[in-house]
MDTraj code that builds the backbone (N, CA, C; nanometers):
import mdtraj as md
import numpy as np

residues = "UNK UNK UNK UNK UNK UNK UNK UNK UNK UNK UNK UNK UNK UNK UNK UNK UNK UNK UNK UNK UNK UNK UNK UNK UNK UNK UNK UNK UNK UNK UNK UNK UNK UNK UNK UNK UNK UNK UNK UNK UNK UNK UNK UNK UNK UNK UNK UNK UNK UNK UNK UNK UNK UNK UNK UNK UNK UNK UNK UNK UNK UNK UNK UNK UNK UNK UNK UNK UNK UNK UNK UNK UNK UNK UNK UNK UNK UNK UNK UNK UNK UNK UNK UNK UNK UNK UNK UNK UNK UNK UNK UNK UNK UNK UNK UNK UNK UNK UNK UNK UNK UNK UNK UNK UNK UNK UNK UNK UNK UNK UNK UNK UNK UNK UNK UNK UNK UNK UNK UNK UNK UNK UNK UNK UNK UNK UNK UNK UNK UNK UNK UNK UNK UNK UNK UNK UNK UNK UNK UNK UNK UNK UNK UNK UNK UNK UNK UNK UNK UNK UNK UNK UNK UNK UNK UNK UNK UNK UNK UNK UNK UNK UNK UNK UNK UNK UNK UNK UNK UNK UNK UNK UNK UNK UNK UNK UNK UNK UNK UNK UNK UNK UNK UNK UNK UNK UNK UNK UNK UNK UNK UNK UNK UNK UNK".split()
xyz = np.array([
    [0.0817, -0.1167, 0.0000],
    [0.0000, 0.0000, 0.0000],
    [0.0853, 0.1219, 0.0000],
    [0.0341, 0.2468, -0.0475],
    [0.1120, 0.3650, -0.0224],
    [0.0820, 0.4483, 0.0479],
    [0.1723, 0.4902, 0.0670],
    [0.1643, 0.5912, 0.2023],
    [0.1261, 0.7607, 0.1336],
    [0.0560, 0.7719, 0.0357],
    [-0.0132, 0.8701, -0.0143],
    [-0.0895, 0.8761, 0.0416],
    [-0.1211, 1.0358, 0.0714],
    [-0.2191, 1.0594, 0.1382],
    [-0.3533, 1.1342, 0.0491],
    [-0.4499, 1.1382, 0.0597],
    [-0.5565, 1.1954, -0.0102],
    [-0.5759, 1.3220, 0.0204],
    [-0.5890, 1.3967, -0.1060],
    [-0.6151, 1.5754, -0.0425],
    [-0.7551, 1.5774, -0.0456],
    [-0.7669, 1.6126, 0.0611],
    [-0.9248, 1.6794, 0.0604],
    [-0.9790, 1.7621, -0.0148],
    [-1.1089, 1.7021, -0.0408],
    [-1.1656, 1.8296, -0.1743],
    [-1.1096, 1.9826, -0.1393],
    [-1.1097, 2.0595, -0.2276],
    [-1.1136, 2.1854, -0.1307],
    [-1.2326, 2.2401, -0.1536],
    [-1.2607, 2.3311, -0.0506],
    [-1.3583, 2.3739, 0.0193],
    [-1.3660, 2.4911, -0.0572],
    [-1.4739, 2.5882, -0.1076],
    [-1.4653, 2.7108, -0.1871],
    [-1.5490, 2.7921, -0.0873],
    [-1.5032, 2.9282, -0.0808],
    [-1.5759, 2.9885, -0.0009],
    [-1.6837, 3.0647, -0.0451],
    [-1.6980, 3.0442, -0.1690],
    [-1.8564, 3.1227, -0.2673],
    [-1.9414, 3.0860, -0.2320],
    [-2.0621, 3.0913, -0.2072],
    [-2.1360, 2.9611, -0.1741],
    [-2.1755, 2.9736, -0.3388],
    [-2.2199, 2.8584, -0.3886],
    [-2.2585, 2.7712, -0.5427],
    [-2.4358, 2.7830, -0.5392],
    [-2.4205, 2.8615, -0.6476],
    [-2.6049, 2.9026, -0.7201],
    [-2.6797, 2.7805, -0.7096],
    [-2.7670, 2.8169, -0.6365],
    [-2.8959, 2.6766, -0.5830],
    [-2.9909, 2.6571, -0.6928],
    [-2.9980, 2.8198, -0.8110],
    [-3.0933, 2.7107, -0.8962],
    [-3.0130, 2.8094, -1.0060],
    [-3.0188, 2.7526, -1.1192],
    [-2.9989, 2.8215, -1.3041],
    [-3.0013, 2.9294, -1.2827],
    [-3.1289, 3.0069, -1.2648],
    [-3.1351, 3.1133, -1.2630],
    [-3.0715, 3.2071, -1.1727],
    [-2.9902, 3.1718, -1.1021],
    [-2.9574, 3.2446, -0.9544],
    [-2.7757, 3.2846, -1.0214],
    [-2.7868, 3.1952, -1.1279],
    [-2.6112, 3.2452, -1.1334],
    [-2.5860, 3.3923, -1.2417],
    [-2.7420, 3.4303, -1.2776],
    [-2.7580, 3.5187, -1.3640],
    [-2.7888, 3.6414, -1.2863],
    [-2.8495, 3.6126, -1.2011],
    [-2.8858, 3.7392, -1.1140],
    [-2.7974, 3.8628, -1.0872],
    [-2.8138, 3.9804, -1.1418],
    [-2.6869, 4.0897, -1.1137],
    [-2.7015, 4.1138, -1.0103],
    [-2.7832, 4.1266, -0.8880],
    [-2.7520, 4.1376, -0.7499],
    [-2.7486, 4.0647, -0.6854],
    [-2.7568, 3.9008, -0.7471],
    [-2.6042, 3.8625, -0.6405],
    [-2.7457, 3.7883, -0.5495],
    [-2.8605, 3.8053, -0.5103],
    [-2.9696, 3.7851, -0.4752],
    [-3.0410, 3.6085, -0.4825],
    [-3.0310, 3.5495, -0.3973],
    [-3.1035, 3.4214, -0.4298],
    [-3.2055, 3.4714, -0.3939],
    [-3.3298, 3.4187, -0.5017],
    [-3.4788, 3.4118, -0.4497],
    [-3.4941, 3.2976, -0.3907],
    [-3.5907, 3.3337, -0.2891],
    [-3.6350, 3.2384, -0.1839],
    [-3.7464, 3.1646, -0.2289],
    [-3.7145, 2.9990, -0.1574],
    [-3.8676, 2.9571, -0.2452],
    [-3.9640, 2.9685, -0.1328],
    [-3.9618, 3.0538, -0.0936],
    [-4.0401, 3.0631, 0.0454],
    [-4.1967, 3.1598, -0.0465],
    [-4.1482, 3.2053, -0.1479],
    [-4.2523, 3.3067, -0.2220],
    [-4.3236, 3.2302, -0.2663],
    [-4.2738, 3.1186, -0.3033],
    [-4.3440, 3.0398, -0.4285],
    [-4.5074, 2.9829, -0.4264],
    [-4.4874, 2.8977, -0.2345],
    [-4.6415, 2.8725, -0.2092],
    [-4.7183, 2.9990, -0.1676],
    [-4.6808, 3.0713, -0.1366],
    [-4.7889, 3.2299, -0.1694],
    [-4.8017, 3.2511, -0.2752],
    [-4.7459, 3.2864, -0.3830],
    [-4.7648, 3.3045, -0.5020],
    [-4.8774, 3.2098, -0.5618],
    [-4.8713, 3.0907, -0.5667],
    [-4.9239, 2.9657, -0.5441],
    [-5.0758, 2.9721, -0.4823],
    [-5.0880, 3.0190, -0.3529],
    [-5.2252, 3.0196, -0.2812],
    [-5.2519, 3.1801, -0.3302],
    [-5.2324, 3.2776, -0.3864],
    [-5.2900, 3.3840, -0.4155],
    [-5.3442, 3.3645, -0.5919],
    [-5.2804, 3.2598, -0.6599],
    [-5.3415, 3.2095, -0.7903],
    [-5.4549, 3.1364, -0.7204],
    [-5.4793, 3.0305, -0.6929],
    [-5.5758, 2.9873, -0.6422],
    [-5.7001, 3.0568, -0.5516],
    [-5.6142, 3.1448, -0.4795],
    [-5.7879, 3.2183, -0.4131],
    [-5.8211, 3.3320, -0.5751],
    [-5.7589, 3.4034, -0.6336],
    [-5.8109, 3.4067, -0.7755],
    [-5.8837, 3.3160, -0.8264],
    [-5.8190, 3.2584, -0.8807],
    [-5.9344, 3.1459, -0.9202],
    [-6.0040, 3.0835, -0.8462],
    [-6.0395, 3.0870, -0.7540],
    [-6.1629, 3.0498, -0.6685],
    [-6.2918, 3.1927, -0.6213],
    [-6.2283, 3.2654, -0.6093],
    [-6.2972, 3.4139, -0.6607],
    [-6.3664, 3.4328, -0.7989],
    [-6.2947, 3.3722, -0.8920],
    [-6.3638, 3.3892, -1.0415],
    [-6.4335, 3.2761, -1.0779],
    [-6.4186, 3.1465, -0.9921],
    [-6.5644, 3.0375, -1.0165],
    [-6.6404, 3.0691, -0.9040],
    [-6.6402, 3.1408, -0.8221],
    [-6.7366, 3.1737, -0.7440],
    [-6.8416, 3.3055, -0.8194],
    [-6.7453, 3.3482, -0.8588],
    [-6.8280, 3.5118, -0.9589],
    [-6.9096, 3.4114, -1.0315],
    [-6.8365, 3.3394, -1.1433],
    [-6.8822, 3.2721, -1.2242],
    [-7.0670, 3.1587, -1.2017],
    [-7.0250, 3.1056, -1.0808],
    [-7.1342, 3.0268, -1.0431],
    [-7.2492, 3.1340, -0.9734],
    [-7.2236, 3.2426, -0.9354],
    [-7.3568, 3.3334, -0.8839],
    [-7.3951, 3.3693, -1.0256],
    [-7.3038, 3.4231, -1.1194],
    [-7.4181, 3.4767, -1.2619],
    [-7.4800, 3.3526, -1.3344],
    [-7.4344, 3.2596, -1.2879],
    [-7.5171, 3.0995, -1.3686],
    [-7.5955, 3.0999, -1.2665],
    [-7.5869, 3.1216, -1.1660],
    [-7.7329, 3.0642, -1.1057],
    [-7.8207, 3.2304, -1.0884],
    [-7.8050, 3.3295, -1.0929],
    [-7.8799, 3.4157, -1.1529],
    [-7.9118, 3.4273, -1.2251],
    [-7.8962, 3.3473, -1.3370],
    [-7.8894, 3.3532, -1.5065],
    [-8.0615, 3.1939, -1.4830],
    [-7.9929, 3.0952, -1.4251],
    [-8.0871, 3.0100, -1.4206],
    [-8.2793, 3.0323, -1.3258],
    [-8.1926, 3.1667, -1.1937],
    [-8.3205, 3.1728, -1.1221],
    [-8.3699, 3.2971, -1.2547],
    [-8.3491, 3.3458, -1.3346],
    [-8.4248, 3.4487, -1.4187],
    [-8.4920, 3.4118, -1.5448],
    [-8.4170, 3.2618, -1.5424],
    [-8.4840, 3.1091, -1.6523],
    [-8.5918, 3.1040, -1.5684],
    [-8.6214, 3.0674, -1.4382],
    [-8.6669, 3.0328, -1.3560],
    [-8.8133, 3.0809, -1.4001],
    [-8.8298, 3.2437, -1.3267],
    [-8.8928, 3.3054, -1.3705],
    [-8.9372, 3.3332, -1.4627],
    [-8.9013, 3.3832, -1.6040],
    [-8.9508, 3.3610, -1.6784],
    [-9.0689, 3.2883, -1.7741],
    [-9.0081, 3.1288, -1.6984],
    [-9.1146, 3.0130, -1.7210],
    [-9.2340, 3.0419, -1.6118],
    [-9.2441, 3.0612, -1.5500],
    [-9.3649, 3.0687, -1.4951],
    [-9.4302, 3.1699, -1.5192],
    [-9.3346, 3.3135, -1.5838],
    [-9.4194, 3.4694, -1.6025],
    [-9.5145, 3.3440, -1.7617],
    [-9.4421, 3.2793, -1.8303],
    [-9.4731, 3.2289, -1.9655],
    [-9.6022, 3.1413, -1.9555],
    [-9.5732, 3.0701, -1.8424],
    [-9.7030, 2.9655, -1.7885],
    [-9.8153, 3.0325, -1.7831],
    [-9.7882, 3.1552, -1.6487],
    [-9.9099, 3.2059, -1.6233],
    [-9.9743, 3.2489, -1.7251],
    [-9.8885, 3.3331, -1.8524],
    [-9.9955, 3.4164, -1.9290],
    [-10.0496, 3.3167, -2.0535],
    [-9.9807, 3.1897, -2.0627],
    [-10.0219, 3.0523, -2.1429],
    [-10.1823, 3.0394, -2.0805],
    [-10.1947, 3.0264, -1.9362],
    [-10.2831, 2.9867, -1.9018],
    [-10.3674, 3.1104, -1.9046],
    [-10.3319, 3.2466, -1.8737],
    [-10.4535, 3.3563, -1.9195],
    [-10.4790, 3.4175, -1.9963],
    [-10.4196, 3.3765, -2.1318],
    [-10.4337, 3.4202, -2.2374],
    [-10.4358, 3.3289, -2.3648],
    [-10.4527, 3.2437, -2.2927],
    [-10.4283, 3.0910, -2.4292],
    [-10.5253, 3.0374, -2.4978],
    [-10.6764, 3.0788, -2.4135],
    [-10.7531, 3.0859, -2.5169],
    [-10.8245, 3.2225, -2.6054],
    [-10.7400, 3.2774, -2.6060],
    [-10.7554, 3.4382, -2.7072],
    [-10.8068, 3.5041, -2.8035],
    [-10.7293, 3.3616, -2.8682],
    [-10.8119, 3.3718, -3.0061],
    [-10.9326, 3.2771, -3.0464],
    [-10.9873, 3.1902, -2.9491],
    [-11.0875, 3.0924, -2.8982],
    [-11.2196, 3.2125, -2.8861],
    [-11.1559, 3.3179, -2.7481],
    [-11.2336, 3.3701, -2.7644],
    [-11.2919, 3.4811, -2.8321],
    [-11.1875, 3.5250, -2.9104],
    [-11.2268, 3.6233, -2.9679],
    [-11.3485, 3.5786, -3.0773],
    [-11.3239, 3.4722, -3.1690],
    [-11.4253, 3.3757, -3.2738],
    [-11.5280, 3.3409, -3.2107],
    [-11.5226, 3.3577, -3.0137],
    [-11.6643, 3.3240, -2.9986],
    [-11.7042, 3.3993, -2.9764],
    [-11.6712, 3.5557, -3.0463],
    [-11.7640, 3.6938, -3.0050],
    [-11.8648, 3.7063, -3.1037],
    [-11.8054, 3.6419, -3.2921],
    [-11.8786, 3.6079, -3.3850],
    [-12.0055, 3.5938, -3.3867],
    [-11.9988, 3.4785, -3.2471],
    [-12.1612, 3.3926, -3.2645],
    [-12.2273, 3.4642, -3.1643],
    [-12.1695, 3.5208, -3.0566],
    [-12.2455, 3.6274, -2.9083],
    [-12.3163, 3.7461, -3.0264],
    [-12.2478, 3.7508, -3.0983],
    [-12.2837, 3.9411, -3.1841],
    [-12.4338, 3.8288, -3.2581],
    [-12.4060, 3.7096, -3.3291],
    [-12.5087, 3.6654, -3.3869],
    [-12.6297, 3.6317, -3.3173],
    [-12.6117, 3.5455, -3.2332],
    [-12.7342, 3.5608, -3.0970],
    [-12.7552, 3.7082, -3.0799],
    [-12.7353, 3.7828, -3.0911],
    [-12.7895, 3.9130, -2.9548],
    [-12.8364, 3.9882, -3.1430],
    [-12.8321, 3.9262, -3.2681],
    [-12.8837, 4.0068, -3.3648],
    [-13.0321, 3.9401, -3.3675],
    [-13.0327, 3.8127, -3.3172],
    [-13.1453, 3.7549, -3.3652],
    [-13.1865, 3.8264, -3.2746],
    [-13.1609, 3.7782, -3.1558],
    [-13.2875, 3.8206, -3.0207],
    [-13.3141, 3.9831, -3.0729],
    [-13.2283, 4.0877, -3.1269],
    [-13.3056, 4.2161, -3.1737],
    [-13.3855, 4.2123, -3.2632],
    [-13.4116, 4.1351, -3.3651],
    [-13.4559, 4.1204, -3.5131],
    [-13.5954, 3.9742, -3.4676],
    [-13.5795, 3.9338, -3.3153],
    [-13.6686, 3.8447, -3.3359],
    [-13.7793, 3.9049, -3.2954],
    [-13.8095, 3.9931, -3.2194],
    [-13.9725, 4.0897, -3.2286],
    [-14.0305, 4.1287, -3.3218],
    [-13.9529, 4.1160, -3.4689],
    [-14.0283, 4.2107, -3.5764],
    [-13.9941, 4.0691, -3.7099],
    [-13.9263, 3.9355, -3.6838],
    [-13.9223, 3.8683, -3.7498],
    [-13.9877, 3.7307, -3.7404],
    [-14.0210, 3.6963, -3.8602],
    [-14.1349, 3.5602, -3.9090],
    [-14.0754, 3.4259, -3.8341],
    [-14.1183, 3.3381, -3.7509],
    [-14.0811, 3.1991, -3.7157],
    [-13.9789, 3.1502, -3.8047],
    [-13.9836, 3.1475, -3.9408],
    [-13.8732, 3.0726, -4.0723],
    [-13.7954, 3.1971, -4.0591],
    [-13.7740, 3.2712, -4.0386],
    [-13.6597, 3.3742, -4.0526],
    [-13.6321, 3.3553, -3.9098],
    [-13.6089, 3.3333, -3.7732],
    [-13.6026, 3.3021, -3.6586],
    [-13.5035, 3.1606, -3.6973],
    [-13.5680, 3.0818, -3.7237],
    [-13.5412, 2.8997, -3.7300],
    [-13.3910, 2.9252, -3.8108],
    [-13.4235, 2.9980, -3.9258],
    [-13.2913, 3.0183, -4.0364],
    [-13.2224, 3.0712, -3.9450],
    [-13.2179, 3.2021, -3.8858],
    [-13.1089, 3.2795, -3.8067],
    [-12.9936, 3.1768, -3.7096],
    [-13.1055, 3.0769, -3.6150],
    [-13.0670, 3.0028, -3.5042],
    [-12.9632, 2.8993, -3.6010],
    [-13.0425, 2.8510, -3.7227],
    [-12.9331, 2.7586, -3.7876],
    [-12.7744, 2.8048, -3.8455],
    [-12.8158, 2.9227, -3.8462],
    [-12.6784, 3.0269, -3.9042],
    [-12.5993, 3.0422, -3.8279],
    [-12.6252, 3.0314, -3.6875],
    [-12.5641, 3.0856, -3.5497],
    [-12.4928, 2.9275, -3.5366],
    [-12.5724, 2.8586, -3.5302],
    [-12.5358, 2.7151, -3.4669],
    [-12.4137, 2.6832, -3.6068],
    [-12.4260, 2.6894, -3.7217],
    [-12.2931, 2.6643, -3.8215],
    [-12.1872, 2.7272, -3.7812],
    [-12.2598, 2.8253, -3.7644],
    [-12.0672, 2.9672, -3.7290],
    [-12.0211, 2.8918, -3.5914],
    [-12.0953, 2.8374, -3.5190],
    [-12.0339, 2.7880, -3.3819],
    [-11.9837, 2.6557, -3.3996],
    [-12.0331, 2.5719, -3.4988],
    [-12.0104, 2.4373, -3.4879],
    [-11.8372, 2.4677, -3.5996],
    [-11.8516, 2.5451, -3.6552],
    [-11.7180, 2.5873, -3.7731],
    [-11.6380, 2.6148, -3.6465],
    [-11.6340, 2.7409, -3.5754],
    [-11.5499, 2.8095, -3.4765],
    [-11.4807, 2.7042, -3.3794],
    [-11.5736, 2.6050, -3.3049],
    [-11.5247, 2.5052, -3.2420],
    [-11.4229, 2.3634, -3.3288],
    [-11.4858, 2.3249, -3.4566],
    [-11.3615, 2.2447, -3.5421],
    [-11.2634, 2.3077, -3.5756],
    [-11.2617, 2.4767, -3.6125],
    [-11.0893, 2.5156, -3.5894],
    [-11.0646, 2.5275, -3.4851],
    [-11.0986, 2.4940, -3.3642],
    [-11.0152, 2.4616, -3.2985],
    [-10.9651, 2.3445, -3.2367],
    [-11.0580, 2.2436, -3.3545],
    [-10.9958, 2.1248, -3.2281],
    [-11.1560, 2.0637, -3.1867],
    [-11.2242, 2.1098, -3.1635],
    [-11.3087, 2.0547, -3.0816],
    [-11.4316, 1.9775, -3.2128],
    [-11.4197, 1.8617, -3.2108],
    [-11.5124, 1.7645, -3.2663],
    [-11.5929, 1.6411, -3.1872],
    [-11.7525, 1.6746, -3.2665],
    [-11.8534, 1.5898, -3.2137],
    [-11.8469, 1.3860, -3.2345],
    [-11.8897, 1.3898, -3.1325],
    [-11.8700, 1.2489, -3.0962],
    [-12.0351, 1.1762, -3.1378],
    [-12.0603, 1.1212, -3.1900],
    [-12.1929, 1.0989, -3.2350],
    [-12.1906, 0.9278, -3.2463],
    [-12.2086, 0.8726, -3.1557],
    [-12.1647, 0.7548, -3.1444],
    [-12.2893, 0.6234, -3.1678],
    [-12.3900, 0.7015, -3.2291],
    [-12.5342, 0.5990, -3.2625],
    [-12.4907, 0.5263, -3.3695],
    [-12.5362, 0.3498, -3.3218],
    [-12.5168, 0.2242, -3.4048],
    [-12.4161, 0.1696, -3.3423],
    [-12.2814, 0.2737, -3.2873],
    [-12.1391, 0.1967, -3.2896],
    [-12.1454, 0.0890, -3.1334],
    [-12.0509, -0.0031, -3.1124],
    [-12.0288, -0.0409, -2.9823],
    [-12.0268, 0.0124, -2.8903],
    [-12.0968, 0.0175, -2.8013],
    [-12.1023, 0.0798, -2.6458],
    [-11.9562, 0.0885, -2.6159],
    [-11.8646, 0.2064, -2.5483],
    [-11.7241, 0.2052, -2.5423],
    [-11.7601, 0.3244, -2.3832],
    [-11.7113, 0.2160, -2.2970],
    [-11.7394, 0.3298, -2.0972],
    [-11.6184, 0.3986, -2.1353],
    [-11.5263, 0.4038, -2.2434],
    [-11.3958, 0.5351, -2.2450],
    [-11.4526, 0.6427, -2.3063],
    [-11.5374, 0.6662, -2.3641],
    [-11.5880, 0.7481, -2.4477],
    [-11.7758, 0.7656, -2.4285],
    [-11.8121, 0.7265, -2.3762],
    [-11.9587, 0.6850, -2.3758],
    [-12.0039, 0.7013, -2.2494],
    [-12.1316, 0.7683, -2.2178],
    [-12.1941, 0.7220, -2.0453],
    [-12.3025, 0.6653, -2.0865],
    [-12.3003, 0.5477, -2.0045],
    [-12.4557, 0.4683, -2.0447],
    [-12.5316, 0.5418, -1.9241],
    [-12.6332, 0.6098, -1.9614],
    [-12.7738, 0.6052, -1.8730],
    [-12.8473, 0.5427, -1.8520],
    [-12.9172, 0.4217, -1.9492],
    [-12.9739, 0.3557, -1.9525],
    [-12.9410, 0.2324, -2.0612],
    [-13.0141, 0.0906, -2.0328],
    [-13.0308, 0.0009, -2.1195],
    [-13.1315, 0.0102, -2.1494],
    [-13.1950, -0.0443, -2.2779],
    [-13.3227, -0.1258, -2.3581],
    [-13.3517, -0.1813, -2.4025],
    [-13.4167, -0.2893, -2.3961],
    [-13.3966, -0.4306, -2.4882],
    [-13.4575, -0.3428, -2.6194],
    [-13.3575, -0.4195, -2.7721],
    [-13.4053, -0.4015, -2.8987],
    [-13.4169, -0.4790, -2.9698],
    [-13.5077, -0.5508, -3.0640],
    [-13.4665, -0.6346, -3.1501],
    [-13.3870, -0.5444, -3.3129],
    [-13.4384, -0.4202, -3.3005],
    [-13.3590, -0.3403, -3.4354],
    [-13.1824, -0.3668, -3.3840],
    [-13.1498, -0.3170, -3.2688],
    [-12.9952, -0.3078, -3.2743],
    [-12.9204, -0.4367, -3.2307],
    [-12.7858, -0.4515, -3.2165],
    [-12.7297, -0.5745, -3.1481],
    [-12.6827, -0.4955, -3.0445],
    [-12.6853, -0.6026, -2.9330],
    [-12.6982, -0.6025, -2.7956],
    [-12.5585, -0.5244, -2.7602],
    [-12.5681, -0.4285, -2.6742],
    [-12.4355, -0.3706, -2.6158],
    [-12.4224, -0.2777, -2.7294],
    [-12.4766, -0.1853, -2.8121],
    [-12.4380, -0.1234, -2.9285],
    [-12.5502, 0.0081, -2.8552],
    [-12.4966, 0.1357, -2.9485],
    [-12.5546, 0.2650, -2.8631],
    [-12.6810, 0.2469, -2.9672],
    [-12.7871, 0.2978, -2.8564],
    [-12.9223, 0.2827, -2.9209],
    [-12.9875, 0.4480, -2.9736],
    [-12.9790, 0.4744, -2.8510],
    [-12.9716, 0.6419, -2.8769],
    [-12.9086, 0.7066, -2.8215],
    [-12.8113, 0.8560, -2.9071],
    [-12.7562, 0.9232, -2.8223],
    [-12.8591, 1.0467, -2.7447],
    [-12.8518, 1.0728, -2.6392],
    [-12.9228, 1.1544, -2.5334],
    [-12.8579, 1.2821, -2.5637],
    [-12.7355, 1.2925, -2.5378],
    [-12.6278, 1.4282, -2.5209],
    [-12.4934, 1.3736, -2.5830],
    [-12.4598, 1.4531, -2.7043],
    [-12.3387, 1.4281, -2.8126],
    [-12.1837, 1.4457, -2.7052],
    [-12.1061, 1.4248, -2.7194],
    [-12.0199, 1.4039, -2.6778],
    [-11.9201, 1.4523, -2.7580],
    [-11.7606, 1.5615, -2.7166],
    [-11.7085, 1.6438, -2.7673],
    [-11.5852, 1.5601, -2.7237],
    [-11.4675, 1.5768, -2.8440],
    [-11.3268, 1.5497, -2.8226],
    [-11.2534, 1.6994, -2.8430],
    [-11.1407, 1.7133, -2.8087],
    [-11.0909, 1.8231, -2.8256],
    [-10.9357, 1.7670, -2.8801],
    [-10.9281, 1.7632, -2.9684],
    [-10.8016, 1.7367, -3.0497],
    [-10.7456, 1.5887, -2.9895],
    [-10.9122, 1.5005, -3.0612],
    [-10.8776, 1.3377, -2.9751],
    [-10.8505, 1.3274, -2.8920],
    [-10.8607, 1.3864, -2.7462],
    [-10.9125, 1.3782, -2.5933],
    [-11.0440, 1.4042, -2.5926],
    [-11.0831, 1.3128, -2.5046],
    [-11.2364, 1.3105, -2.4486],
    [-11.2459, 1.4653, -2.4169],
    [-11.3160, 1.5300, -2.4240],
    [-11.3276, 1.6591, -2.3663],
    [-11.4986, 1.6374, -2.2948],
    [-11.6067, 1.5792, -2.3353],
    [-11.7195, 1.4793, -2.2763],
    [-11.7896, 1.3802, -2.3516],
    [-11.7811, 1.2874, -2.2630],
    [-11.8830, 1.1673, -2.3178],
    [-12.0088, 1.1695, -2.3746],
    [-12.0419, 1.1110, -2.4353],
    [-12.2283, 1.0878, -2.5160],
    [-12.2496, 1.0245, -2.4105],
    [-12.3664, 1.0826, -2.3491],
    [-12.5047, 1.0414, -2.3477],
    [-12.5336, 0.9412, -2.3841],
    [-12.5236, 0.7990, -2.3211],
    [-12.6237, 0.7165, -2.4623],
    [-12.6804, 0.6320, -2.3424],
    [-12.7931, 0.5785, -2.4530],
    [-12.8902, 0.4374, -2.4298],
    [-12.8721, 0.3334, -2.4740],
    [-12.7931, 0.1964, -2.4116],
    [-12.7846, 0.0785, -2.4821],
    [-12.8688, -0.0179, -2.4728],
    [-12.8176, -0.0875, -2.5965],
    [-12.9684, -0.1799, -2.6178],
    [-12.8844, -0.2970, -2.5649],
    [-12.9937, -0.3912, -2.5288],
    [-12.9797, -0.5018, -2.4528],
    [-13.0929, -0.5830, -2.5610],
    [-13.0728, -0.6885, -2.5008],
    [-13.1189, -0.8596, -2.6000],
    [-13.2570, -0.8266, -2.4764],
    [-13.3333, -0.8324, -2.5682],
    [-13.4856, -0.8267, -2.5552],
    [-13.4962, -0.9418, -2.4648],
    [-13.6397, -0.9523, -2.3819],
    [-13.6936, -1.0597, -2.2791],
    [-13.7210, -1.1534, -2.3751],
    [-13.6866, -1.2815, -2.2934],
    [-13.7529, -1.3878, -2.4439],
    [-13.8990, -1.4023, -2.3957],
    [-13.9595, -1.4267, -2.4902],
    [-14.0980, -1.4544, -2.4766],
    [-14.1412, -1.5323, -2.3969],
    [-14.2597, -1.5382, -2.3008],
    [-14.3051, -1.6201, -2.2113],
    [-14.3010, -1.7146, -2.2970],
    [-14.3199, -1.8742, -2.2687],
    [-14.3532, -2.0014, -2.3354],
    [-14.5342, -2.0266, -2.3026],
    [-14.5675, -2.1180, -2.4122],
    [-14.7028, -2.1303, -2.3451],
    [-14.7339, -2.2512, -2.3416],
    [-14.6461, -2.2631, -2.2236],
    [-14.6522, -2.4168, -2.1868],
    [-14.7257, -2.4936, -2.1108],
    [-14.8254, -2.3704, -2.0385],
    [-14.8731, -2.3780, -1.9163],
    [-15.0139, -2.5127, -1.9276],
])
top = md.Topology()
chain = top.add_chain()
for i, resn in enumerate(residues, 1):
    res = top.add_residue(resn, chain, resSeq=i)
    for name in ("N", "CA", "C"):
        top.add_atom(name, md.element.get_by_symbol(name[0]), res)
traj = md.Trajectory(xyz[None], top)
């Protein structure tokens, strides 16, 4: 073995730039990373400030959706039939001409008027939707139909509408009311005369 001895590193008395950027610095200045997590938590409460801004104008934005729909509902519902009623002022002006014109007018000029009135109303109600249900001959149907009564018939088959009483209205194929009707039933059979 030799009796060489090892020199110790030597020791420099600079102290040596802790990061890249520090050996550029003209004053000589290390920045501290002591800034860094502040820097750090002051980005973040920013941005937590600006999704907080953000989420009050979306949900002000949604409660004024909010509103809206219901300002829209309400006036759906008080104003939605409008033009319903305005077409049924047509037939009010036609009634209130007869009833003036019926003191000084003939029974057949009366009968004609009432039939004139009743077209403009029966027209006014199919634009909108609303059609008669007239259900004589067809199968008795309890979705569409109120039976008031049965009657035995030998003209109709049994369970079939015999007469309608009161017509029955759909309103754009919803029941809007049932017919009236009378169904026929299978007649009594005849006594036997067996006696």
């Amino acid at each position: 073995m030799s009796n060489e001895t090892k020199d110790p590193p030597s020791i420099e008395t600079e102290a040596e730039p802790k990061s890249p950027g520090a050996a550029s610095n003209p004053n000589g200045d290390v920045p501290s990373d002591a800034d860094a997590p502040e820097d750090m938590l002051q980005e973040a409460l920013s941005k937590a400030e600006d999704h907080w801004n953000q989420y009050l104008r979306t949900a002000a934005e949604l409660e004024n959706v909010r509103k809206r729909a219901v300002r829209d509902q309400e006036n759906a519902r008080k104003y939605g039939i409008e033009k319903f009623a305005g077409e049924l002022l047509t037939v009010l002006d036609s009634l209130e001409a007869g009833l003036e014109a019926g003191a000084n007018a003939s029974a057949d000029d009366l009968l004609a008027g009432k039939e004139a009135t009743l077209n403009l109303l029966r027209s006014t109600l199919e634009k909108h939707g609303v059609s008669e249900v007239d259900p004589e001959g067809e199968v008795f149907n309890p979705a569409s139909h109120e039976a008031i009564s049965m009657q035995p018939s030998t003209t109709a088959e049994p369970n079939s509408v015999l007469t309608v009483v009161q017509k029955g209205y759909d309103l754009n194929g919803r029941l809007l009311r049932p017919a009236r009707v009378i169904v026929a039933m299978e007649p009594d059979p005849e006594p036997s005369s067996d006696s």
